[in-house]
BAMAR-291741 format. One record per residue: residue number from 1; residue in three letters; z, y, x of N, C-alpha, C in turn. Coordinates in nm, 4 decimals, padded with zeros to 6 digits. Atoms other than C-alpha are relative to their C-alpha. Example, Ala and Ser with C-alpha at 12.3 -4.5 7.8 and 13.67 -1.06 7.14 Angstrom:
// residues 2
+-----+-----+----------+----------+----------+----------+----------+----------+----------+----------+----------+
:   i :  aa :     n_up :  n_north :   n_east :    ca_up : ca_north :  ca_east :     c_up :  c_north :   c_east :
+-----+-----+----------+----------+----------+----------+----------+----------+----------+----------+----------+
:   1 : ALA :  00.0000 : -00.1190 :  00.0890 :  00.7800 : -00.4500 :  01.2300 :  00.0000 :  00.1200 :  00.0900 :
:   2 : SER : -00.0060 : -00.1190 : -00.0820 :  00.7140 : -00.1060 :  01.3670 :  00.0730 :  00.1090 : -00.0770 :
+-----+-----+----------+----------+----------+----------+----------+----------+----------+----------+----------+
***
This chain:
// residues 93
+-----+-----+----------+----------+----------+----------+----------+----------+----------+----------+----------+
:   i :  aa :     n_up :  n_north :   n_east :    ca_up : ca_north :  ca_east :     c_up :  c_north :   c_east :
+-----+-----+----------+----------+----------+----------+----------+----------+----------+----------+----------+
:   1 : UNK : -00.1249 : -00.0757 :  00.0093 :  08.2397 :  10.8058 :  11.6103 :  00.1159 : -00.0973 : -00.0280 :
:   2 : UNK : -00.0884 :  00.0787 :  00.0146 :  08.5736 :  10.6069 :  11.6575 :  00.0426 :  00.0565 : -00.1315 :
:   3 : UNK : -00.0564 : -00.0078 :  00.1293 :  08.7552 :  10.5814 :  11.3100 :  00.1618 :  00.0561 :  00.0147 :
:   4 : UNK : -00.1512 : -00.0938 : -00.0297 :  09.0397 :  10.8628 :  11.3659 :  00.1095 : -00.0662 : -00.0446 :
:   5 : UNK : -00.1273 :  00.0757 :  00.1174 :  09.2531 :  10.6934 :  11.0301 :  00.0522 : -00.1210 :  00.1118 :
:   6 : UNK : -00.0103 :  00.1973 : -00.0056 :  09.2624 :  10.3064 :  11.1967 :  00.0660 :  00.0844 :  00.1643 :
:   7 : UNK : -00.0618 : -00.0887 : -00.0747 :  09.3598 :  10.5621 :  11.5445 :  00.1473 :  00.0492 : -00.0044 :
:   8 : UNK : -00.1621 : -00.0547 :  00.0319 :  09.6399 :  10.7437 :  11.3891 :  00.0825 : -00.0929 : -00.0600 :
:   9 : UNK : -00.0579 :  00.1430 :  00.0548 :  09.7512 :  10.4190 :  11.2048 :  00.0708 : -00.0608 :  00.0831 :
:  10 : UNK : -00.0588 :  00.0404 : -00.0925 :  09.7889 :  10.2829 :  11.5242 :  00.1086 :  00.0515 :  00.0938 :
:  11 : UNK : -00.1141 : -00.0710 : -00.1297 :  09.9975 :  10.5526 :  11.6921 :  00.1266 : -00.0052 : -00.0831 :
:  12 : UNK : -00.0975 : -00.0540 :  00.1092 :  10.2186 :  10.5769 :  11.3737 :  00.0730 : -00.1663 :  00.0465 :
:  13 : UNK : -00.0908 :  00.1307 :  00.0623 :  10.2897 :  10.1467 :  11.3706 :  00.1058 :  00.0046 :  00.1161 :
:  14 : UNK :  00.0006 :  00.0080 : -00.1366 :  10.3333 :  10.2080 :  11.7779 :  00.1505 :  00.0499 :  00.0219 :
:  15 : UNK : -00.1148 : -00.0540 :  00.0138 :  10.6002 :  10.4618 :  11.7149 :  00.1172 : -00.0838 : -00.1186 :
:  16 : UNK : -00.0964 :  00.0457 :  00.1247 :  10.7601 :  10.2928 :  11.3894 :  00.0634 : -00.1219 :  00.1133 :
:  17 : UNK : -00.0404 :  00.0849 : -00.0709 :  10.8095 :  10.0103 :  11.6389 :  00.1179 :  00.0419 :  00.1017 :
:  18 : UNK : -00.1143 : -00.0283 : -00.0929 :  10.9854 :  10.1717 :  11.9072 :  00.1170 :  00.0757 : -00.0296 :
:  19 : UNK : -00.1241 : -00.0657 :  00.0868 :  11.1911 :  10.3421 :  11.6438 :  00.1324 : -00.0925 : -00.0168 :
:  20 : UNK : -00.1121 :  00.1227 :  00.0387 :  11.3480 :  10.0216 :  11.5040 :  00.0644 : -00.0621 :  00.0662 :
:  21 : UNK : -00.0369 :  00.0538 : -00.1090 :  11.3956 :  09.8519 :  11.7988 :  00.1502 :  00.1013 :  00.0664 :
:  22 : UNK : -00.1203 : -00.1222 : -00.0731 :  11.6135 :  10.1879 :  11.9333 :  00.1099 :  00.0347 : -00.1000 :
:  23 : UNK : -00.1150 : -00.0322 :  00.1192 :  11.7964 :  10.2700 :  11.5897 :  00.0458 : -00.1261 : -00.0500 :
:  24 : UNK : -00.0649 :  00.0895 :  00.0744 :  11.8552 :  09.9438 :  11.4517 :  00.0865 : -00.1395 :  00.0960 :
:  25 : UNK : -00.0589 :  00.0615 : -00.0704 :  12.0260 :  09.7643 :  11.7079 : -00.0774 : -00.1762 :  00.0272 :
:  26 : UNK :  00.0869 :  00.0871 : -00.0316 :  11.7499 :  09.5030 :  11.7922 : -00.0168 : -00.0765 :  00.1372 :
:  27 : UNK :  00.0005 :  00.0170 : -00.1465 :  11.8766 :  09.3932 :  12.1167 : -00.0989 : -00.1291 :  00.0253 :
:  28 : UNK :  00.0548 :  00.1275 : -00.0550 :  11.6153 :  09.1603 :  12.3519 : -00.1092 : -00.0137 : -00.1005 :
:  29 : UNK :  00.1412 :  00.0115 :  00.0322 :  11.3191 :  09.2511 :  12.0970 : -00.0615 :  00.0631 :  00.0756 :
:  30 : UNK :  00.0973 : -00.1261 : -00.0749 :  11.0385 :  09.4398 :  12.2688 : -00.0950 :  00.0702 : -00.1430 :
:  31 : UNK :  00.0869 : -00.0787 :  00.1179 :  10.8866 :  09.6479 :  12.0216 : -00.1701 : -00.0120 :  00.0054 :
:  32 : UNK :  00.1109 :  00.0985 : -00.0274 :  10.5347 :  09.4892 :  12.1568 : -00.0032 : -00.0959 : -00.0744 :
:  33 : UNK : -00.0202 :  00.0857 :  00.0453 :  10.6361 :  09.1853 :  12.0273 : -00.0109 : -00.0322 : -00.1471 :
:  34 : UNK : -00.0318 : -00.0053 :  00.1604 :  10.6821 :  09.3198 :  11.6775 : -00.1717 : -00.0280 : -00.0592 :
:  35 : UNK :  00.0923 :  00.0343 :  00.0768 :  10.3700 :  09.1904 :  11.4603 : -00.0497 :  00.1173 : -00.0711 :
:  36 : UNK :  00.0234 : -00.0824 :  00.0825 :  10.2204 :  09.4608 :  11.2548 :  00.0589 : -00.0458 : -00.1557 :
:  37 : UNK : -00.0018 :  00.0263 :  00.0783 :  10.2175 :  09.2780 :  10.9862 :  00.1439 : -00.1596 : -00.0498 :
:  38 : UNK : -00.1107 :  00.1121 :  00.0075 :  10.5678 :  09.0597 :  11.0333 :  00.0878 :  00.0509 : -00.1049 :
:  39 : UNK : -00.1008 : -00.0271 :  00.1145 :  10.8080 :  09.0660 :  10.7465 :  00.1063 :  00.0292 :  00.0841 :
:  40 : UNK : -00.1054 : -00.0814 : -00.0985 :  11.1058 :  09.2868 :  10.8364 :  00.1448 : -00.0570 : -00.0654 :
:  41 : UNK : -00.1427 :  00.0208 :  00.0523 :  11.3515 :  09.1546 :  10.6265 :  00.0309 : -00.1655 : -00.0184 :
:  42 : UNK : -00.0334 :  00.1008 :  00.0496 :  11.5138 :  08.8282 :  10.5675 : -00.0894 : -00.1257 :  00.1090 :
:  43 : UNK :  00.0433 :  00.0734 : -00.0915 :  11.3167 :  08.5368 :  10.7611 : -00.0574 :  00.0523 :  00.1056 :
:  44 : UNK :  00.0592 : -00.0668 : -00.0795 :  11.0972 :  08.8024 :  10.9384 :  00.1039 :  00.0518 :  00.1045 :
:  45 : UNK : -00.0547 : -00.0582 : -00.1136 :  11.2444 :  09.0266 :  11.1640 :  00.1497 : -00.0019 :  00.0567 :
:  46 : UNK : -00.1124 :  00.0488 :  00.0597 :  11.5757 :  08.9595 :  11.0125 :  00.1189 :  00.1108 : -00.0431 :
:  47 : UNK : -00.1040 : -00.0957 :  00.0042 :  11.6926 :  09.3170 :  10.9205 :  00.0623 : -00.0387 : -00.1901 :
:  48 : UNK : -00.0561 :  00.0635 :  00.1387 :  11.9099 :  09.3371 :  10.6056 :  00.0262 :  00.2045 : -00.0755 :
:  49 : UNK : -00.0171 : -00.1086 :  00.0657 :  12.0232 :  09.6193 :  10.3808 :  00.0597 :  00.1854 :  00.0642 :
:  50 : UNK : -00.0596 : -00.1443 : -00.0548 :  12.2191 :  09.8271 :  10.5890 : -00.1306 :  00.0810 :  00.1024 :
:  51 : UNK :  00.1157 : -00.0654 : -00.1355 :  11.8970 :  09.8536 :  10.8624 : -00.1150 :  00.0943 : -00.1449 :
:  52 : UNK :  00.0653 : -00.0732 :  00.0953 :  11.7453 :  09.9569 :  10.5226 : -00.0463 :  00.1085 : -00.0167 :
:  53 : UNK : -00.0709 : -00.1539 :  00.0333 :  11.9226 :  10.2563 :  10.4572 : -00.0170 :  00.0447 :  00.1186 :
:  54 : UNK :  00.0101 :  00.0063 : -00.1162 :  11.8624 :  10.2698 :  10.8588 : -00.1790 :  00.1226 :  00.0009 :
:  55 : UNK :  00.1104 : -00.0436 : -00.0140 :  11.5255 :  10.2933 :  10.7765 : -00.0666 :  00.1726 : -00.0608 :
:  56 : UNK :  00.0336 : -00.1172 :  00.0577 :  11.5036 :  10.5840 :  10.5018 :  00.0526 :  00.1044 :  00.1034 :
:  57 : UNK : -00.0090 : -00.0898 : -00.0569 :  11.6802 :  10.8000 :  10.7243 : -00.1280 : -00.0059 :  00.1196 :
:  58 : UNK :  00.1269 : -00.0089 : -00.1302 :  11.4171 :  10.7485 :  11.0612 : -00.1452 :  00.0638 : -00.1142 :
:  59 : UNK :  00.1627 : -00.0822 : -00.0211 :  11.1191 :  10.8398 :  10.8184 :  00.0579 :  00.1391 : -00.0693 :
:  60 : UNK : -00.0130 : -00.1431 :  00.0208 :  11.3049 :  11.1683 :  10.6835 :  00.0098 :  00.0455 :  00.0961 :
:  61 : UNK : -00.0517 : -00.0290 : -00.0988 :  11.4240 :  11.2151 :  11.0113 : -00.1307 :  00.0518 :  00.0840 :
:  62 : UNK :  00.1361 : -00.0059 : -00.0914 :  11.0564 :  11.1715 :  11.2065 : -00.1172 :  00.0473 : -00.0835 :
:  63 : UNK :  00.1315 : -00.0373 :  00.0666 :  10.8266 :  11.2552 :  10.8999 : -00.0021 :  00.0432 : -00.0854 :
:  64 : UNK : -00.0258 : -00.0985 :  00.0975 :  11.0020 :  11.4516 :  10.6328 : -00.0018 : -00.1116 : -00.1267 :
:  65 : UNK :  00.0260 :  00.0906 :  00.1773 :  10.9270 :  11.1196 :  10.3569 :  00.1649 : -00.0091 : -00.0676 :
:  66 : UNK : -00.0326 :  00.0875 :  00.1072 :  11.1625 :  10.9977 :  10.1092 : -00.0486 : -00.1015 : -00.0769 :
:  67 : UNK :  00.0287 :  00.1069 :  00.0765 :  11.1963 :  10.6847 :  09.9781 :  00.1386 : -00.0237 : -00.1594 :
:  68 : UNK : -00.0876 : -00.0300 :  00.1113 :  11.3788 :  10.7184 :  09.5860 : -00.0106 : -00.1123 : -00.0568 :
:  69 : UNK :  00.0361 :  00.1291 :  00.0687 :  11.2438 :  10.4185 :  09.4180 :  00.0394 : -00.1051 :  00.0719 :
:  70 : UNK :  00.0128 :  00.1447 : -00.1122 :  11.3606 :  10.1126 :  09.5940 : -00.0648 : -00.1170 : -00.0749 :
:  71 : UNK :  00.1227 :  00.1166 :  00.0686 :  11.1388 :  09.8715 :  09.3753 : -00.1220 :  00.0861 :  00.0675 :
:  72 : UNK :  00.1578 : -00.0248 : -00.1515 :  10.8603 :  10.0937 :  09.5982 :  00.0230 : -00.0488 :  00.1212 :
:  73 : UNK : -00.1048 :  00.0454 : -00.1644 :  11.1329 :  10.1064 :  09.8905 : -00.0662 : -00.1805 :  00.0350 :
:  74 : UNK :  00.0086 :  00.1230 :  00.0019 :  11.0548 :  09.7261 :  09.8561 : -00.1355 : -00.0621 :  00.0762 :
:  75 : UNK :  00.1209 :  00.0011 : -00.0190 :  10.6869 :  09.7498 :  09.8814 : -00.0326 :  00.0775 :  00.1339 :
:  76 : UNK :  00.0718 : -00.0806 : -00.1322 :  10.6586 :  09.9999 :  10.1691 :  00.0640 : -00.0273 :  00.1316 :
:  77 : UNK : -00.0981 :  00.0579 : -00.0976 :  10.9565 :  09.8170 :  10.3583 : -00.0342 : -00.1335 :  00.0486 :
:  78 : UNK :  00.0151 :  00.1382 :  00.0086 :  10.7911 :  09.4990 :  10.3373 : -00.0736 : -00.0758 :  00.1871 :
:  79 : UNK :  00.0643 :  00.0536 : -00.1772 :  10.6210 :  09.4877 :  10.7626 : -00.0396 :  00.1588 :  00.0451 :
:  80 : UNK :  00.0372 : -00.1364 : -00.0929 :  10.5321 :  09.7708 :  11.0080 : -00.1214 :  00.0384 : -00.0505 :
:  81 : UNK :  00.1433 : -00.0411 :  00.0609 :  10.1748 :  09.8236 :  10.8171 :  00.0436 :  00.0370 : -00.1077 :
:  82 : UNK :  00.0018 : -00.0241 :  00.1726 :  10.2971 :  09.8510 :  10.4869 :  00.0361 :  00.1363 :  00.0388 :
:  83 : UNK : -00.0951 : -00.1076 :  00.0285 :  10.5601 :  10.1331 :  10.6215 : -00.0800 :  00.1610 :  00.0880 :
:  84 : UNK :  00.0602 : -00.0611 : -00.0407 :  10.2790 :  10.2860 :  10.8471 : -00.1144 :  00.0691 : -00.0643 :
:  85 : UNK :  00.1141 : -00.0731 :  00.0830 :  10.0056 :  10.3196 :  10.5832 :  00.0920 :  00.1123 : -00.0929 :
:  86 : UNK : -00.0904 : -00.0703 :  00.0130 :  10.2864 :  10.4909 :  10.3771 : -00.0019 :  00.1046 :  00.0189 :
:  87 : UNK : -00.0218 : -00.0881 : -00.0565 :  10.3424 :  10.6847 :  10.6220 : -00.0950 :  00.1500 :  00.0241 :
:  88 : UNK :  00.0873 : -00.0788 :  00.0422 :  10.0158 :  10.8051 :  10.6436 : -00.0703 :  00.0525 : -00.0733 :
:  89 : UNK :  00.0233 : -00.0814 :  00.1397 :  09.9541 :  10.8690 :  10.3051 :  00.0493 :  00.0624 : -00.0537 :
:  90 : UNK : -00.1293 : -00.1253 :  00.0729 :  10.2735 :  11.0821 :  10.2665 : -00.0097 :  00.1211 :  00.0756 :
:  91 : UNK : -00.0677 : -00.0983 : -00.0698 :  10.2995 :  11.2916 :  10.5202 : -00.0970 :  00.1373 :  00.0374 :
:  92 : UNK :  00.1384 : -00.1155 :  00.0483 :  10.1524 :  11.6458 :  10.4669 : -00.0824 :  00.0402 :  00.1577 :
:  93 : UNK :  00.0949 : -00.0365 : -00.1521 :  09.8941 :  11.7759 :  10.7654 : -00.0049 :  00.1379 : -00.0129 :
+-----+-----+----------+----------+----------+----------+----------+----------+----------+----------+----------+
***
């Protein structure tokens, strides 16, 4: 039996990807390209505070979350896996 979780994981990073790329003004990345596990901020991908605040809205927007804590914000913002497991541990079924 394929492993549904490591499945839906994958459709979630798949989408988080082609999110950022379209909302955050990422011109000439391919959302392919993006690493799962590439740091999004600062040397990584190279977004900054405002793509931040970019970001909380896309997962209320696509998945109902909030992010209130930004010392979590920090932790779940940190690469496309961090913000995908997250994702799938928040979001009700």
């Amino acid at each position: 039996m394929p492993d549904t979780k490591e499945q839906e994981l994958a459709q979630i990073r798949e989408k988080l990807k082609g999110l950022l790329v379209s909302h955050l003004s990422l011109e000439g990345v391919d959302p392919k390209n993006i690493k799962d596990d590439e740091v999004l901020f600062g040397e990584g991908l190279g977004l900054d505070s405002l793509d931040a605040v970019e970001i909380v809205v896309l997962l209320q927007r696509n998945w109902g979350l909030e992010v209130r804590d930004m010392n979590q914000g920090k932790k779940i913002f940190y690469s496309v896996d961090t913000l995908a497991r997250y994702i799938q541990e928040n979001v009700k079924k």
